[in-house]
C-alpha positions as CSV (number, residue, x, y, z in Angstrom):
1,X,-16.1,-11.1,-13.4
2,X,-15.6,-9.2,-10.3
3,X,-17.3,-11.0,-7.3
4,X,-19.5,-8.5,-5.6
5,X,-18.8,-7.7,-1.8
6,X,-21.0,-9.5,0.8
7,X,-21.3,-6.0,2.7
8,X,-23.8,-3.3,2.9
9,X,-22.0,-0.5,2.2
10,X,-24.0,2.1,3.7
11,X,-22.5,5.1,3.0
12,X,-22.2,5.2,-0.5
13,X,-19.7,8.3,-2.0
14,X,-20.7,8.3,-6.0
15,X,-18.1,8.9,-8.4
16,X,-20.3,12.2,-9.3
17,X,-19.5,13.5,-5.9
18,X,-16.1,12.7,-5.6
19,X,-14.8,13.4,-9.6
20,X,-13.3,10.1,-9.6
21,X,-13.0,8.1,-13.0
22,X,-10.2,5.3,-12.1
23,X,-11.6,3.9,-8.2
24,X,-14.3,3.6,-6.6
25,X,-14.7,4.7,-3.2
26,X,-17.4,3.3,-0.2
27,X,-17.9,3.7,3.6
28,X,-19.5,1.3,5.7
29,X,-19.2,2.4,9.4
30,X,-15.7,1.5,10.4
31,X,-14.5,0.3,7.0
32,X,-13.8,1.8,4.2
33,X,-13.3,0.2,1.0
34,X,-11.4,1.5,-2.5
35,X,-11.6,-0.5,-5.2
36,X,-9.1,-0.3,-8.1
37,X,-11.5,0.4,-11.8
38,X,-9.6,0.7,-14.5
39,X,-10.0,-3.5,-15.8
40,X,-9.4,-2.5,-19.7
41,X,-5.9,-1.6,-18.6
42,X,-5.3,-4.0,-16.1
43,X,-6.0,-1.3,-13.6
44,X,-2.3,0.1,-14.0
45,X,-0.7,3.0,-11.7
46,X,0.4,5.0,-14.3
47,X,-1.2,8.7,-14.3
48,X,-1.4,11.5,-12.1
49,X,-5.5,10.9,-11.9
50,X,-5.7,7.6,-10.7
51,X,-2.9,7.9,-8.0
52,X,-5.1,11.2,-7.1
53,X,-7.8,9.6,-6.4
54,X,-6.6,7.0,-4.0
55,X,-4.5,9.8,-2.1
56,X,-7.8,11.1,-2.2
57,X,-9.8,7.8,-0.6
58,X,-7.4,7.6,2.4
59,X,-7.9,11.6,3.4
60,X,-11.3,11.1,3.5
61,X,-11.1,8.1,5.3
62,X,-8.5,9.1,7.9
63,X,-10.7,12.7,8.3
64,X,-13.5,10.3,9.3
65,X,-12.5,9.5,13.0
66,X,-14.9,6.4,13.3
67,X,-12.9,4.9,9.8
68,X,-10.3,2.8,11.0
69,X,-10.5,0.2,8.3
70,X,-9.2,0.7,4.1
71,X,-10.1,-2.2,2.0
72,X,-8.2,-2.2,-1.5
73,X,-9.1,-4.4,-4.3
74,X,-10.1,-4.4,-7.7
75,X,-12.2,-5.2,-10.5
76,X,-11.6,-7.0,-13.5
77,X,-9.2,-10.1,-14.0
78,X,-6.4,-8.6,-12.6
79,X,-5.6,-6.9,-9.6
80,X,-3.3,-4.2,-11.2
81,X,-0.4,-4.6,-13.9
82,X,1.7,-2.0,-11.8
83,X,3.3,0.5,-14.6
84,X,1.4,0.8,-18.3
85,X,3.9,-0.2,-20.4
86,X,2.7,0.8,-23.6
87,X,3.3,4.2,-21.9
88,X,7.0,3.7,-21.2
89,X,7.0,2.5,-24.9
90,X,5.9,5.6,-26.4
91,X,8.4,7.5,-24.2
92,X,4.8,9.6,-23.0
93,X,3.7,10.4,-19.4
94,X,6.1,10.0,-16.7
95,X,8.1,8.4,-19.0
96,X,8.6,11.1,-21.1
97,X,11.5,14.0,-21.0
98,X,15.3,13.6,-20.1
99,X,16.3,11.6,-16.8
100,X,16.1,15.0,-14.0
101,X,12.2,15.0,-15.4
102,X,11.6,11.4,-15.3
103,X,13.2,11.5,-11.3
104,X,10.9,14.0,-10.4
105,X,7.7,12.9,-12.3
106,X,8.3,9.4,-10.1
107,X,8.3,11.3,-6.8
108,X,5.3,13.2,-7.9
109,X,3.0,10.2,-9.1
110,X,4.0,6.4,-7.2
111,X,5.7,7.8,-4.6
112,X,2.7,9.7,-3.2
113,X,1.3,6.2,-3.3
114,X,3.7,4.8,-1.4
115,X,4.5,7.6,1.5
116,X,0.3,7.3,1.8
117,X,0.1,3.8,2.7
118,X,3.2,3.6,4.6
119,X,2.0,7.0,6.8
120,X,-1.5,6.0,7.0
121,X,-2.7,5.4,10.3
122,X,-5.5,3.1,9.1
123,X,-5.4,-0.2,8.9
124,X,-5.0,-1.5,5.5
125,X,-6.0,-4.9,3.8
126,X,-5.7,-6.1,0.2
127,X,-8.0,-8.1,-1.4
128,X,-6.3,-9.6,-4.4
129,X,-8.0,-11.9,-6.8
130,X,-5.4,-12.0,-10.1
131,X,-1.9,-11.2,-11.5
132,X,-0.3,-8.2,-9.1
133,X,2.7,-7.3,-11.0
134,X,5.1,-4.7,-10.9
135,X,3.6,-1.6,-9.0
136,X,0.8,-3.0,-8.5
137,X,2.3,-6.0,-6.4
138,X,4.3,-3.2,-4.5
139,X,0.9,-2.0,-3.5
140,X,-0.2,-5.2,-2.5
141,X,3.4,-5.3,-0.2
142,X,2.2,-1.9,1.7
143,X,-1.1,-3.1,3.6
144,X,-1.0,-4.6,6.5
145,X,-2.8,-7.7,5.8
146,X,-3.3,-9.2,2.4
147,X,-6.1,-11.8,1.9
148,X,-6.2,-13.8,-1.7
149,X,-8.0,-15.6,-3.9
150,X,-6.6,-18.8,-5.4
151,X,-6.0,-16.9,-8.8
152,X,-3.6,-14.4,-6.7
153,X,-0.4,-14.0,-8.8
154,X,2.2,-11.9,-7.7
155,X,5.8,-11.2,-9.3
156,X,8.1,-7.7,-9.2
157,X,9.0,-7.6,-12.9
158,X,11.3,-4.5,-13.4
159,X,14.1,-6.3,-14.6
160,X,12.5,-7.9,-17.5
161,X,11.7,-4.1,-18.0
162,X,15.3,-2.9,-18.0
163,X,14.4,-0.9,-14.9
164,X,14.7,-0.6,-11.2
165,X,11.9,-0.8,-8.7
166,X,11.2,2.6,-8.9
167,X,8.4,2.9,-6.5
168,X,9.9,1.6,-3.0
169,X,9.9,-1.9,-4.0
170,X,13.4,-2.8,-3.2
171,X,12.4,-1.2,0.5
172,X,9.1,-3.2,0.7
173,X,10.0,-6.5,-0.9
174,X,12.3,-7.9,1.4
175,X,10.7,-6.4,5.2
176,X,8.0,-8.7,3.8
177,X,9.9,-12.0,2.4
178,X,13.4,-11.7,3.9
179,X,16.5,-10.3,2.1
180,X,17.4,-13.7,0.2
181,X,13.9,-14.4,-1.2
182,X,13.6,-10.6,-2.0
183,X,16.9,-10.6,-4.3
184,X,15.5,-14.4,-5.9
185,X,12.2,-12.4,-6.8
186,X,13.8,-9.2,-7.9
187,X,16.8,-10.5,-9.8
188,X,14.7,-13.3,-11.3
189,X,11.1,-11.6,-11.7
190,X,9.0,-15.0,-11.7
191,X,5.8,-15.2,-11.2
192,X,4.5,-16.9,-7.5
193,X,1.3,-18.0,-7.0
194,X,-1.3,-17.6,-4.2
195,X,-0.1,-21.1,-2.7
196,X,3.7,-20.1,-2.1
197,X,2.7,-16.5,-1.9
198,X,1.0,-17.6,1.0
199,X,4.2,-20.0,2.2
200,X,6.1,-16.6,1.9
201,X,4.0,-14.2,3.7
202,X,3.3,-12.1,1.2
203,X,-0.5,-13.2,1.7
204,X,-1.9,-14.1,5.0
205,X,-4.8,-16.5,3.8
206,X,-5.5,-18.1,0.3
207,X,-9.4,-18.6,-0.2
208,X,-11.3,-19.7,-3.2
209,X,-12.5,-16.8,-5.5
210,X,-15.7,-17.1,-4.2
211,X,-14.9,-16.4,-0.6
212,X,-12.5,-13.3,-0.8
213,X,-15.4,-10.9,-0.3
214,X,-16.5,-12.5,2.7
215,X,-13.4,-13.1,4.1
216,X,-11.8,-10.0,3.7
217,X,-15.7,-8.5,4.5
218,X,-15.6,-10.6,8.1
219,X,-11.9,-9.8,8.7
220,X,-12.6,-5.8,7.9
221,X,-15.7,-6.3,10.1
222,X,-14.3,-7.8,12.7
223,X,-10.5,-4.9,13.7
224,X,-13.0,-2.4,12.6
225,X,-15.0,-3.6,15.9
226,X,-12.5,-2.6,18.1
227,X,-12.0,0.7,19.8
228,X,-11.0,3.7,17.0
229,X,-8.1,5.1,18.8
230,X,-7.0,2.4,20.0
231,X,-6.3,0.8,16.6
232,X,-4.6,4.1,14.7
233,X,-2.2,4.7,17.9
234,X,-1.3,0.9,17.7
235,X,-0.9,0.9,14.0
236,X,1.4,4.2,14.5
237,X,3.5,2.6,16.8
238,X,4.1,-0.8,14.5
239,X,5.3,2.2,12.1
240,X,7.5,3.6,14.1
241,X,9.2,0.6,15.8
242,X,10.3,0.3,11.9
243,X,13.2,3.2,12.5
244,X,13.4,3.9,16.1
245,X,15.9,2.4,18.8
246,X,14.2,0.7,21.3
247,X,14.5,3.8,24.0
248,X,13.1,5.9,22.1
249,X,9.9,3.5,20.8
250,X,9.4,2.9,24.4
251,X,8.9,6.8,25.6
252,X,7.0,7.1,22.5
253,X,4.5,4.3,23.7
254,X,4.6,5.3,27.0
255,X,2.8,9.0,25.6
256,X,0.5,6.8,23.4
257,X,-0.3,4.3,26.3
258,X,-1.3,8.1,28.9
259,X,-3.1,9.1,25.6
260,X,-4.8,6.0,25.4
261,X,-5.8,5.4,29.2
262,X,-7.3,8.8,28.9
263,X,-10.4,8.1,26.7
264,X,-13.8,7.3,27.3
265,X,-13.9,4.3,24.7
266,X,-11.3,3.1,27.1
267,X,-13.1,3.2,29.9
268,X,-16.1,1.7,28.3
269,X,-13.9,-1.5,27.1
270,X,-13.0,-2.2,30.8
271,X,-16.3,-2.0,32.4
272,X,-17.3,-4.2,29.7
273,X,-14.1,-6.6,30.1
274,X,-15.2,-6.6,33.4
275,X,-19.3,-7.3,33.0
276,X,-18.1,-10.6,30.8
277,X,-15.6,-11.8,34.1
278,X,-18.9,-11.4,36.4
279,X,-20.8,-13.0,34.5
280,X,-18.6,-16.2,34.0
Protein backbone atom coordinates (compact mmCIF):
# COMPACT_ATOMS: atom_id res chain seq x y z
CA UNK A 1 0.00 0.00 0.00
CA UNK A 2 0.95 3.40 -1.05
CA UNK A 3 1.85 5.61 2.04
CA UNK A 4 -0.28 8.72 1.82
CA UNK A 5 1.60 12.25 1.61
CA UNK A 6 2.01 14.15 4.86
CA UNK A 7 0.92 17.39 2.89
CA UNK A 8 -2.18 19.34 2.43
CA UNK A 9 -2.45 19.55 -1.02
CA UNK A 10 -4.53 22.47 -1.42
CA UNK A 11 -5.20 22.90 -4.76
CA UNK A 12 -6.55 19.80 -5.78
CA UNK A 13 -6.83 19.25 -9.98
CA UNK A 14 -9.37 16.00 -10.24
CA UNK A 15 -8.80 13.59 -12.81
CA UNK A 16 -12.48 14.80 -14.14
CA UNK A 17 -11.00 18.16 -14.89
CA UNK A 18 -7.85 17.25 -16.30
CA UNK A 19 -9.02 13.82 -18.59
CA UNK A 20 -6.25 12.00 -16.96
CA UNK A 21 -6.64 8.13 -16.41
CA UNK A 22 -2.79 6.94 -15.75
CA UNK A 23 -1.44 10.02 -12.98
CA UNK A 24 -2.60 11.90 -10.72
CA UNK A 25 -1.91 15.50 -10.57
CA UNK A 26 -1.93 18.08 -7.21
CA UNK A 27 -0.73 21.67 -6.38
CA UNK A 28 0.10 22.84 -3.11
CA UNK A 29 1.45 26.44 -3.36
CA UNK A 30 4.98 26.10 -4.63
CA UNK A 31 4.97 22.37 -5.19
CA UNK A 32 3.50 20.39 -7.35
CA UNK A 33 3.23 16.77 -7.16
CA UNK A 34 2.46 13.92 -9.99
CA UNK A 35 2.06 10.73 -8.95
CA UNK A 36 2.54 7.68 -11.32
CA UNK A 37 -1.26 5.41 -11.21
CA UNK A 38 -1.21 2.70 -13.16
CA UNK A 39 -0.07 -0.17 -10.06
CA UNK A 40 -1.87 -3.23 -12.04
CA UNK A 41 0.86 -2.70 -14.64
CA UNK A 42 3.56 -1.77 -12.56
CA UNK A 43 2.87 1.80 -13.71
CA UNK A 44 4.80 1.17 -17.10
CA UNK A 45 5.63 4.08 -19.83
CA UNK A 46 4.30 2.41 -22.53
CA UNK A 47 1.36 4.44 -24.42
CA UNK A 48 0.83 7.61 -25.89
CA UNK A 49 -1.89 8.48 -22.89
CA UNK A 50 0.09 8.12 -19.92
CA UNK A 51 3.27 9.95 -21.36
CA UNK A 52 0.45 12.64 -22.25
CA UNK A 53 -0.51 13.22 -19.28
CA UNK A 54 2.69 13.94 -17.50
CA UNK A 55 3.82 16.25 -20.44
CA UNK A 56 0.68 17.51 -19.54
CA UNK A 57 1.42 17.95 -15.39
CA UNK A 58 4.73 19.92 -16.02
CA UNK A 59 2.89 22.57 -18.57
CA UNK A 60 0.58 23.31 -16.03
CA UNK A 61 2.95 23.46 -13.51
CA UNK A 62 5.67 25.54 -15.32
CA UNK A 63 2.43 28.00 -16.60
CA UNK A 64 1.95 28.52 -12.84
CA UNK A 65 4.72 31.07 -12.08
CA UNK A 66 4.56 30.57 -8.11
CA UNK A 67 5.17 26.40 -9.01
CA UNK A 68 8.75 25.85 -8.76
CA UNK A 69 8.64 22.49 -7.26
CA UNK A 70 7.46 18.74 -9.36
CA UNK A 71 7.23 15.90 -7.10
CA UNK A 72 7.07 12.37 -8.95
CA UNK A 73 6.20 9.21 -7.33
CA UNK A 74 3.93 6.51 -7.49
CA UNK A 75 1.48 4.20 -6.18
CA UNK A 76 1.49 0.69 -5.86
CA UNK A 77 4.48 -1.68 -5.13
CA UNK A 78 6.55 -0.45 -7.67
CA UNK A 79 7.68 2.69 -8.75
CA UNK A 80 7.37 1.91 -12.69
CA UNK A 81 8.56 -1.32 -14.71
CA UNK A 82 9.84 1.20 -17.52
CA UNK A 83 8.56 -0.49 -21.00
CA UNK A 84 5.30 -3.05 -20.85
CA UNK A 85 6.78 -5.94 -22.04
CA UNK A 86 3.91 -8.02 -22.86
CA UNK A 87 3.50 -5.14 -25.41
CA UNK A 88 6.85 -5.67 -27.08
CA UNK A 89 5.71 -9.36 -27.00
CA UNK A 90 2.72 -9.09 -29.01
CA UNK A 91 4.68 -6.87 -31.51
CA UNK A 92 1.53 -4.06 -30.66
CA UNK A 93 1.92 -0.41 -29.83
CA UNK A 94 5.14 1.24 -30.37
CA UNK A 95 6.38 -1.97 -30.90
CA UNK A 96 4.51 -2.68 -33.72
CA UNK A 97 5.36 -1.99 -37.58
CA UNK A 98 8.82 -2.31 -39.44
CA UNK A 99 11.95 -0.59 -37.87
CA UNK A 100 11.46 3.42 -39.74
CA UNK A 101 7.88 3.11 -37.63
CA UNK A 102 9.23 1.71 -34.47
CA UNK A 103 12.22 4.83 -34.67
CA UNK A 104 9.65 7.27 -34.91
CA UNK A 105 6.98 5.92 -32.59
CA UNK A 106 10.07 6.17 -29.84
CA UNK A 107 10.63 9.86 -30.50
CA UNK A 108 6.94 10.42 -30.40
CA UNK A 109 6.07 8.63 -26.96
CA UNK A 110 9.54 8.33 -24.28
CA UNK A 111 11.30 10.80 -25.83
CA UNK A 112 8.82 13.61 -25.15
CA UNK A 113 9.37 12.26 -21.66
CA UNK A 114 12.75 12.73 -21.58
CA UNK A 115 13.26 16.33 -23.54
CA UNK A 116 10.39 17.38 -20.74
CA UNK A 117 12.33 16.70 -17.75
CA UNK A 118 15.59 17.51 -19.07
CA UNK A 119 14.11 21.26 -20.46
CA UNK A 120 11.99 21.82 -17.44
CA UNK A 121 12.83 24.62 -15.54
CA UNK A 122 11.35 23.27 -12.37
CA UNK A 123 12.97 21.58 -9.95
CA UNK A 124 12.33 18.02 -10.01
CA UNK A 125 12.39 15.24 -7.14
CA UNK A 126 11.61 11.55 -7.14
CA UNK A 127 10.08 9.87 -4.61
CA UNK A 128 10.79 6.11 -5.16
CA UNK A 129 9.55 3.48 -2.90
CA UNK A 130 10.04 -0.04 -5.15
CA UNK A 131 11.63 -1.78 -8.21
CA UNK A 132 12.48 1.34 -10.98
CA UNK A 133 13.40 -0.67 -13.93
CA UNK A 134 14.04 0.02 -17.35
CA UNK A 135 12.31 3.40 -18.28
CA UNK A 136 11.11 3.79 -15.45
CA UNK A 137 14.62 3.98 -13.62
CA UNK A 138 15.66 6.40 -16.57
CA UNK A 139 12.98 8.61 -15.14
CA UNK A 140 14.07 8.31 -11.82
CA UNK A 141 17.88 9.45 -13.52
CA UNK A 142 16.18 12.87 -14.90
CA UNK A 143 15.15 14.69 -11.61
CA UNK A 144 17.25 16.59 -9.86
CA UNK A 145 17.09 15.01 -6.58
CA UNK A 146 15.88 11.54 -5.83
CA UNK A 147 14.83 10.64 -2.31
CA UNK A 148 14.09 6.59 -1.48
CA UNK A 149 12.65 4.36 0.54
CA UNK A 150 14.52 1.33 1.76
CA UNK A 151 12.52 -0.95 -0.78
CA UNK A 152 14.08 1.38 -3.72
CA UNK A 153 15.38 -0.98 -6.45
CA UNK A 154 16.82 0.32 -9.45
CA UNK A 155 18.40 -1.65 -12.51
CA UNK A 156 18.57 -0.59 -16.53
CA UNK A 157 17.49 -3.99 -17.95
CA UNK A 158 17.50 -3.48 -21.83
CA UNK A 159 19.99 -6.05 -22.45
CA UNK A 160 18.24 -8.84 -20.89
CA UNK A 161 15.58 -7.46 -23.36
CA UNK A 162 17.67 -7.71 -26.50
CA UNK A 163 17.39 -3.97 -26.81
CA UNK A 164 19.18 -0.76 -26.42
CA UNK A 165 18.29 2.05 -23.99
CA UNK A 166 16.06 3.49 -26.19
CA UNK A 167 14.92 6.40 -24.12
CA UNK A 168 18.19 8.44 -23.28
CA UNK A 169 19.46 6.04 -20.92
CA UNK A 170 22.84 5.55 -22.17
CA UNK A 171 22.95 9.67 -21.99
CA UNK A 172 21.54 9.72 -18.38
CA UNK A 173 23.15 6.65 -16.80
CA UNK A 174 26.57 7.56 -16.66
CA UNK A 175 26.39 11.86 -15.96
CA UNK A 176 24.80 10.27 -12.87
CA UNK A 177 27.11 7.16 -11.86
CA UNK A 178 30.34 7.76 -13.97
CA UNK A 179 31.19 6.08 -17.30
CA UNK A 180 32.63 2.72 -15.66
CA UNK A 181 29.70 2.07 -13.29
CA UNK A 182 27.36 3.12 -16.13
CA UNK A 183 28.74 0.39 -18.69
CA UNK A 184 28.77 -2.41 -15.30
CA UNK A 185 24.96 -1.49 -14.94
CA UNK A 186 24.19 -1.40 -18.63
CA UNK A 187 26.16 -4.36 -19.84
CA UNK A 188 25.27 -6.41 -16.82
CA UNK A 189 21.59 -5.19 -15.96
CA UNK A 190 21.63 -6.11 -12.14
CA UNK A 191 19.52 -5.04 -9.91
CA UNK A 192 21.05 -2.31 -7.00
CA UNK A 193 19.38 -1.60 -4.05
CA UNK A 194 18.51 1.59 -2.15
CA UNK A 195 21.72 1.13 0.13
CA UNK A 196 24.37 1.20 -2.84
CA UNK A 197 21.95 3.15 -4.98
CA UNK A 198 22.53 5.61 -2.46
CA UNK A 199 26.71 4.82 -2.32
CA UNK A 200 26.30 5.60 -6.11
CA UNK A 201 24.42 8.74 -6.24
CA UNK A 202 21.67 7.63 -7.98
CA UNK A 203 19.61 8.45 -4.72
CA UNK A 204 20.43 11.25 -2.42
CA UNK A 205 18.95 9.89 0.88
CA UNK A 206 17.58 6.31 1.78
CA UNK A 207 14.69 6.60 4.40
CA UNK A 208 12.38 3.94 5.81
CA UNK A 209 9.09 3.45 3.86
CA UNK A 210 7.43 5.26 6.32
CA UNK A 211 9.32 8.41 6.07
CA UNK A 212 9.52 9.14 2.24
CA UNK A 213 6.39 11.33 2.26
CA UNK A 214 7.71 13.41 4.83
CA UNK A 215 10.98 13.67 3.71
CA UNK A 216 10.50 14.30 0.24
CA UNK A 217 7.19 16.57 1.75
CA UNK A 218 9.90 18.74 4.00
CA UNK A 219 12.51 18.69 1.28
CA UNK A 220 9.77 19.97 -1.54
CA UNK A 221 8.65 22.37 1.27
CA UNK A 222 11.59 23.66 2.14
CA UNK A 223 13.48 24.84 -2.22
CA UNK A 224 9.87 25.62 -2.83
CA UNK A 225 10.43 28.44 0.05
CA UNK A 226 12.90 30.21 -1.79
CA UNK A 227 12.41 33.04 -4.19
CA UNK A 228 10.44 31.62 -7.68
CA UNK A 229 12.73 33.19 -10.17
CA UNK A 230 15.40 32.71 -8.50
CA UNK A 231 15.21 28.90 -8.50
CA UNK A 232 14.03 28.39 -12.46
CA UNK A 233 17.00 30.81 -13.70
CA UNK A 234 19.40 28.74 -11.40
CA UNK A 235 18.08 25.47 -12.51
CA UNK A 236 18.43 26.83 -16.28
CA UNK A 237 21.87 27.61 -15.82
CA UNK A 238 22.88 23.97 -14.18
CA UNK A 239 21.24 22.93 -17.69
CA UNK A 240 23.14 24.75 -19.59
CA UNK A 241 26.62 24.47 -18.05
CA UNK A 242 25.88 20.70 -19.34
CA UNK A 243 26.94 21.84 -23.17
CA UNK A 244 28.30 25.20 -23.09
CA UNK A 245 32.08 26.31 -22.88
CA UNK A 246 32.78 28.10 -20.01
CA UNK A 247 32.72 31.80 -21.94
CA UNK A 248 29.83 31.41 -23.07
CA UNK A 249 28.00 30.00 -19.61
CA UNK A 250 29.54 32.90 -18.02
CA UNK A 251 27.82 35.76 -20.42
CA UNK A 252 24.83 33.69 -20.11
CA UNK A 253 24.90 34.08 -16.21
CA UNK A 254 25.92 37.40 -16.30
CA UNK A 255 22.17 38.20 -18.27
CA UNK A 256 20.53 35.85 -15.70
CA UNK A 257 22.43 37.40 -12.73
CA UNK A 258 21.01 41.57 -14.42
CA UNK A 259 17.62 39.63 -14.78
CA UNK A 260 17.79 38.48 -11.38
CA UNK A 261 19.08 41.69 -9.52
CA UNK A 262 16.14 43.30 -11.21
CA UNK A 263 13.18 41.82 -9.30
CA UNK A 264 11.25 42.81 -6.40
CA UNK A 265 11.45 39.28 -4.63
CA UNK A 266 15.06 40.18 -4.89
CA UNK A 267 14.89 43.07 -3.16
CA UNK A 268 12.70 41.74 -0.56
CA UNK A 269 15.32 38.77 0.29
CA UNK A 270 18.01 41.44 1.03
CA UNK A 271 16.13 43.74 3.29
CA UNK A 272 15.20 40.65 4.92
CA UNK A 273 18.95 39.24 4.88
CA UNK A 274 19.62 42.31 6.30
CA UNK A 275 16.74 42.60 9.22
CA UNK A 276 18.25 38.95 10.52
CA UNK A 277 22.11 40.70 10.61
CA UNK A 278 20.51 43.70 12.85
CA UNK A 279 18.97 41.74 14.83
CA UNK A 280 21.92 39.42 15.76
Amino acid sequence: MRRSWRCNWSRPISETETGRHDTRFRLDGSVARLTLSRPEIRNALTGERVLAEIRSAFATAERDPTVTVLVIDAEGPAFSAGGNVKDMATRSGMFAGDPERIAEGYRNTIHTLTTTLASTDLVTIAAVDGPAVGAGFDLVLGCDLRIGSTAASFAHTFVDLGIVPGDGGAWLLPRVVGWQRAAELAFTARMVDAREAKEIGVLLEVVAPDDLAGRVGELAATIGSKPAHSLRLTKRLFRHARTMDLPGFLDLTAAMQAIAHSTESHHRAVESYLERLRRR
